[in-house]
C-alpha positions in Angstrom: 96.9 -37.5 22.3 100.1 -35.3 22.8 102.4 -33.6 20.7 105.9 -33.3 21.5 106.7 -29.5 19.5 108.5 -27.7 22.5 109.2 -28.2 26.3 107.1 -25.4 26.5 104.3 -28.0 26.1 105.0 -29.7 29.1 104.5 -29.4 33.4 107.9 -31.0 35.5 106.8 -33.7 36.6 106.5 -34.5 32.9 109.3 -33.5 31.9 111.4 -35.7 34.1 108.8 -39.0 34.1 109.9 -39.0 30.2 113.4 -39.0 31.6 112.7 -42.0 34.0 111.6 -44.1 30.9 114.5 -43.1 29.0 117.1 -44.0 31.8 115.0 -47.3 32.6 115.4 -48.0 28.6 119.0 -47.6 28.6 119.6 -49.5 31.5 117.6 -52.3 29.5 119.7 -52.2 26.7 123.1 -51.9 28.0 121.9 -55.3 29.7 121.4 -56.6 26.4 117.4 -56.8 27.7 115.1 -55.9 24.8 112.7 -53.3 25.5 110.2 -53.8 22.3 107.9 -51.2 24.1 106.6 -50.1 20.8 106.3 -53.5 18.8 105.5 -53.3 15.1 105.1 -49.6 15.2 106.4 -47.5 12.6 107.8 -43.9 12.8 107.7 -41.9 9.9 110.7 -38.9 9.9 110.3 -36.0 7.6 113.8 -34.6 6.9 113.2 -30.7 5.4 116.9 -30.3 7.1 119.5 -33.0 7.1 121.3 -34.9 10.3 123.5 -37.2 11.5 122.1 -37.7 15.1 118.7 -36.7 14.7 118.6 -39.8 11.8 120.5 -42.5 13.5 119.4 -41.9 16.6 115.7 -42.3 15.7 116.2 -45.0 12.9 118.2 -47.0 15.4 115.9 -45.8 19.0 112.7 -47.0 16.8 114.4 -50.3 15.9 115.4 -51.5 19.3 111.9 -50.6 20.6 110.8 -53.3 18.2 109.0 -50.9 15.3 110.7 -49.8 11.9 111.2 -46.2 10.6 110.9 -44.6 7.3 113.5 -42.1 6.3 111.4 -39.1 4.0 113.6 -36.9 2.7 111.3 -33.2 1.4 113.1 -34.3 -2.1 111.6 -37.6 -2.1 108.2 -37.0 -1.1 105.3 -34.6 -2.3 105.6 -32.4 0.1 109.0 -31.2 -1.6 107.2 -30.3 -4.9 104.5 -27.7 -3.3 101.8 -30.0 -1.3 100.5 -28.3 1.6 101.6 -29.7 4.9 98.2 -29.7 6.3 97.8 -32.5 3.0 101.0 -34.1 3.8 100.0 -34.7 7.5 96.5 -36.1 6.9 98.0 -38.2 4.6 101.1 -39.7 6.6 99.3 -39.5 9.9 96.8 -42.3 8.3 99.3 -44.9 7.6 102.3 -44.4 10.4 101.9 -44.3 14.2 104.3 -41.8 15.2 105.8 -38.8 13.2 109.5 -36.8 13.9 110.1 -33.8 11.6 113.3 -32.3 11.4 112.3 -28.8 9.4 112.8 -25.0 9.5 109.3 -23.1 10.0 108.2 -23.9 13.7 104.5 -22.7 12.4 104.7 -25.5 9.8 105.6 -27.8 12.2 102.1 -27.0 14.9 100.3 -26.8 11.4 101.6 -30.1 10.7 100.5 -31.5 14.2 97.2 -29.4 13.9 95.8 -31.9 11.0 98.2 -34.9 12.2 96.2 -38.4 13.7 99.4 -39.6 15.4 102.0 -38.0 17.6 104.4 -35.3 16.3 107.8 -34.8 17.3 110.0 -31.8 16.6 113.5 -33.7 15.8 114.5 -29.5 14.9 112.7 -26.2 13.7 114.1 -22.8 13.9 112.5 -22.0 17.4 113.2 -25.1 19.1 115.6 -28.1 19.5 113.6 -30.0 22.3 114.6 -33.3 22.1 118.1 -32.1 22.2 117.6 -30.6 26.2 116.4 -33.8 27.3 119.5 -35.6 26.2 121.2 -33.0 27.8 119.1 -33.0 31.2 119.7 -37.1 31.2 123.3 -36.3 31.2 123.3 -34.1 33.7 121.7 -36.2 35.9 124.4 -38.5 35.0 126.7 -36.7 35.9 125.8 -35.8 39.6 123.9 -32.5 38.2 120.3 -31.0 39.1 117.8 -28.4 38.5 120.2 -26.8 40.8 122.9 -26.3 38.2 123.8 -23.2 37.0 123.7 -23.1 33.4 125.5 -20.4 31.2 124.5 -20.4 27.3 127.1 -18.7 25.4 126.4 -17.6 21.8 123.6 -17.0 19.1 120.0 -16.8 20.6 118.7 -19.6 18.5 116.9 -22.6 18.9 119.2 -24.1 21.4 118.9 -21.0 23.5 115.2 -21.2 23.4 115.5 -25.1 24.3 117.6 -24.1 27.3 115.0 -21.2 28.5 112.5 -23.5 28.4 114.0 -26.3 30.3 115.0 -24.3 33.0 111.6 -22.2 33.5 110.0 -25.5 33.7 112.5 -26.9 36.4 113.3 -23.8 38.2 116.7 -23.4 36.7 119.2 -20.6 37.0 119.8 -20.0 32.8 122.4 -17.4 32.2 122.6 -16.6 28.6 125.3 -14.9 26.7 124.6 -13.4 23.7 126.9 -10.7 21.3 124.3 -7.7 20.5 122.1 -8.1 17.6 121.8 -11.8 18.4 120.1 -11.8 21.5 116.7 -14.4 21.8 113.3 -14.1 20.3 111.7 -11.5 23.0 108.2 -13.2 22.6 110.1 -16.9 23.8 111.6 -14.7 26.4 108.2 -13.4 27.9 107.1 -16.8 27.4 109.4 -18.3 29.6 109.6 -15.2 32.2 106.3 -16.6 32.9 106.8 -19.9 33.4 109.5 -19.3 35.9 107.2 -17.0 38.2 105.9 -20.3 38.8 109.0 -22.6 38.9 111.4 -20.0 41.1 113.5 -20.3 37.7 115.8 -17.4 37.3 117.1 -16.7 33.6 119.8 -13.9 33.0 121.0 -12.2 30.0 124.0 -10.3 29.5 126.3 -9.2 25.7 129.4 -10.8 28.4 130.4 -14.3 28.2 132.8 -14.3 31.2 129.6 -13.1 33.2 127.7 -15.4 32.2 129.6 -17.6 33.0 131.2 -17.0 36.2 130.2 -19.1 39.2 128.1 -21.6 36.6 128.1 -25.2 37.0 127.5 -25.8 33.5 128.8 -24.5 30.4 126.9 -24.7 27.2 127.1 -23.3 23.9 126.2 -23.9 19.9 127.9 -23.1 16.6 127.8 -19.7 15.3 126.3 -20.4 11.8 123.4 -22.9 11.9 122.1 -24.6 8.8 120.3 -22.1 6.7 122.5 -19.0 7.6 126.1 -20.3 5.8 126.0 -16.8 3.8 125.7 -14.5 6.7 129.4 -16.9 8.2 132.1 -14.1 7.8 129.4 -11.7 9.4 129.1 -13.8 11.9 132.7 -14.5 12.6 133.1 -10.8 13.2 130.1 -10.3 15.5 131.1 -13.9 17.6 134.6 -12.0 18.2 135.3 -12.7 22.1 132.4 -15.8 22.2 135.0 -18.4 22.4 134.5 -20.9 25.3 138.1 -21.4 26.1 140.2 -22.8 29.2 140.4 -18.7 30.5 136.8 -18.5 30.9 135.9 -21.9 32.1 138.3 -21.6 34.8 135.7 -18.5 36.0 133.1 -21.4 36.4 133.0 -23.5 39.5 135.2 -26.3 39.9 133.9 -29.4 38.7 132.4 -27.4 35.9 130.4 -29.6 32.9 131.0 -28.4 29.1 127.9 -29.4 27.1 128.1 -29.2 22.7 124.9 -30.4 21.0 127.3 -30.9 18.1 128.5 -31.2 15.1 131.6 -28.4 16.8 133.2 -26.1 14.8 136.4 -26.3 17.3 138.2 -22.8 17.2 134.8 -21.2 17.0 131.9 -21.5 19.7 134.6 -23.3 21.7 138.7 -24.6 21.6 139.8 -27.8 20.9 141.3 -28.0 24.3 138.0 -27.3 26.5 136.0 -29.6 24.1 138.6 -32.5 24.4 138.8 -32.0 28.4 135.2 -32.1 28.0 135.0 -34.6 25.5 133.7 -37.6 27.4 130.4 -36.0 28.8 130.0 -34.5 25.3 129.9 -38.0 23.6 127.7 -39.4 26.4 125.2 -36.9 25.7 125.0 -37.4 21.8 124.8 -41.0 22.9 122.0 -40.1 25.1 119.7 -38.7 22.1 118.8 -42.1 21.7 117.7 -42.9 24.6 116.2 -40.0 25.7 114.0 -39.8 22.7 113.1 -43.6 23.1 112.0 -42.4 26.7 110.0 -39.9 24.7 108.3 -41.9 22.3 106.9 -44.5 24.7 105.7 -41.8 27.1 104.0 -40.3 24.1 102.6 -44.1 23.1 101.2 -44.7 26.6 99.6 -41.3 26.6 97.6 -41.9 23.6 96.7 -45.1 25.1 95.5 -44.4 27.9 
């Protein structure tokens, strides 16, 4: 049985075979074909941090596989009022098939996947936001791009950041990350993935310069300033994210043909303008579109695997 906690987790060739089912999926459904792949399953979804896209997307990718999922919000379930997740995961894990948390402790979540009898996905944690970088892989690869793209990050080294170093030490990526001082990754994820690209032929740079960063990339990629959990520390960061700004100056440093990537929600006038995330807008939409489906392609592979 496999958990799916980080892209760390995972070799290339898995990786993109999980993409493959995704892609096959969607082309199913946009044929109006059902795809009941996981028939009378049911996914449970733990909720310690709340979501548009993470919810729907699940609920809805869990439905049109043929199973049924159960929204648990931490306020509606014991786990909310003190029980240990270790208790909350042997419990769960007994009567679903398949868990997604969406929570802020990373070590909660391997705890919860220590004592867990079903598959565990991480819909979120602080460290890591891996279901996110396969919806954004699919649409790369729907949009003519490779593990040949360069990629510039641009703004807080968070869990997107770490997503994106992961992704592209497993593919072989060039990941240029931009980060204002003070903000830069978690140096242990860093080492982590240093490794991993010593056996890809990855290459991940970090610089305090956006326009660097930037410069000669194929794709541009950023995050909001202030994630959930860190609304106090907003004016702080507004000073500090000062010159982070993905705007038409310093895409037009990128190659031609450049792709703007926003997990969303956007704080427009923030991470990035209105005017490079409406120039951008269609590919942006196609890849919250494609968290759907990517995580349906993630879910099955995870279903066959433990059935196997």
């Amino acid at each position: 049985m496999r958990h799916f906690l980080s892209l760390k987790d995972f070799t290339k060739a898995e990786i993109l075979e999980m993409i493959e089912i995704a892609k096959e999926i969607k082309a199913e459904q946009k044929a109006k074909r059902p795809t009941p792949f996981l028939q009378n399953q049911s996914l449970g979804m733990i909720f310690e941090k709340s979501s548009t896209r993470t919810r729907v997307s699940f609920e809805v990718g869990m439905y049109q596989l043929g199973g049924q999922a159960l929204f648990l919000s931490s306020r509606d379930i014991q786990l909310g009022r003190g029980e240990p997740m270790k208790d909350t995961a042997r419990v769960i894990s007994r009567m679903v098939d398949m868990i997604m948390i969406r929570t802020f402790s990373h070590a909660k979540l391997e705890e919860f996947a220590s004592f867990s009898k079903v598959p565990v996905i991480n819909g979120l944690s602080d460290d890591y936001h891996p279901v996110q970088l396969m919806a954004d892989y699919m649409t790369m690869l729907e949009h003519g791009l490779d593990a040949s793209a360069k990629v510039a990050y641009v703004g807080d080294g968070n869990n997107m950041t770490h997503s994106w170093m992961m992704l592209a030490a497993k593919l072989g990526m060039e990941l240029r990350i931009a980060t204002p001082k003070g903000y830069e990754v978690n140096p242990e994820i860093a080492k982590l993935a240093e490794g991993f690209c010593k056996e890809s032929g990855g290459k991940i740079i970090y610089t305090n310069d956006p326009k660097e960063a930037i410069a000669g990339a194929d794709v541009v990629t950023t995050d909001v300033w202030t994630s959930m959990g860190q609304e106090e520390e907003q004016k702080q960061r507004e000073i500090a994210f000062a010159g982070y700004t993905v705007d038409s100056a310093m895409m037009k440093l990128a190659n031609p043909g450049v792709k703007f990537l926003h997990c969303l929600p956007v704080h427009r006038g923030e991470e990035v303008t209105e005017e490079v995330f409406e120039a951008h807008a269609d590919i942006i939409f196609d890849e919250a579109e494609n968290r759907l489906h990517a995580q349906k392609g993630v879910m099955v592979w995870l279903d066959r695997k433990r059935n196997a």
